[in-house]
N, C-alpha and C positions, 0 to 999 in steps of 0.2 A: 317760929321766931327765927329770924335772918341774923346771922353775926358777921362782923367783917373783921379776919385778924390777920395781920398781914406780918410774911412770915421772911426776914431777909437773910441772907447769908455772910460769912463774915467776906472779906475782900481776899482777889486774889491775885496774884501776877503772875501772867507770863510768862512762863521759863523760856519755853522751846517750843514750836512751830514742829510734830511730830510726821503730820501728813499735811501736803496741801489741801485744802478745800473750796469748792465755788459756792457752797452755805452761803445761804441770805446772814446777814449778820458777820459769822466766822469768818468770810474771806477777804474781811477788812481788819482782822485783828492778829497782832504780831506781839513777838518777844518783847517785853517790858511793859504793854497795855494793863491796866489792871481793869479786873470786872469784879462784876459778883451779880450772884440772883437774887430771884422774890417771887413767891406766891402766896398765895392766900387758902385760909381754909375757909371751905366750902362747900355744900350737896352737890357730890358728883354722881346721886342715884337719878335714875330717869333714864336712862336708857332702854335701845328694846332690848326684849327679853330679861327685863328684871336686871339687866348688865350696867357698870358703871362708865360714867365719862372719863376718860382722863383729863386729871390734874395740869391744869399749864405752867408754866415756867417760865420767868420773863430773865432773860441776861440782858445787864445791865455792861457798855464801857462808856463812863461820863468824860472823860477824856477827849474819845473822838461823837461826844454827841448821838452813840447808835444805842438801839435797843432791839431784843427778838424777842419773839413769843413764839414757845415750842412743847408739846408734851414731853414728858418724863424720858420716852425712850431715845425720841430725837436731840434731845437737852444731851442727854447722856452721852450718844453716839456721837455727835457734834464735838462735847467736850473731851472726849477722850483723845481727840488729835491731837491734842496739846499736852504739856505738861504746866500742870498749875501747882504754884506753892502758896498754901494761905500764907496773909498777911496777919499781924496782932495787931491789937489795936493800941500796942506800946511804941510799933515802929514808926 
């Protein structure tokens, strides 16, 4: 049985531009953009050797209209040039 649960992240802004990058996606986003993620759970078994797929990662800035789709590590490695500060959803 197949489920679909989709998993979003709360919102984030912008602080700092830490390194420049030419990232698909990242090297249209600057100080003040707000983004956030989403993925979904899902069967990441099937690989060879009995090994798993990695998880995708979609960044999200509705602002400027872009979207990326990235594994975990590149998500990661992407985001770390920045400085992000969550957003509450009081603000």
């Amino acid at each position: 049985m197949s489920i679909n649960i989709q998993l979003k992240s709360a919102n984030y802004i912008v602080k700092e531009v830490k390194t420049k990058t030419s990232a698909n996606f990242w090297k249209h986003i600057q100080a003040g953009d707000l983004i956030y993620f989403e993925t979904h759970l899902q069967d990441t078994y099937g690989a060879s050797e009995g090994g798993q797929y990695v998880s995708k990662i979609t960044v999200y800035c509705d602002k400027k209209n872009l979207s990326h789709i990235d594994g975990q590590n590149g998500m990661q490695w992407n985001a770390s040039k920045f400085e992000l500060e969550e957003i509450s959803e009081d603000n």
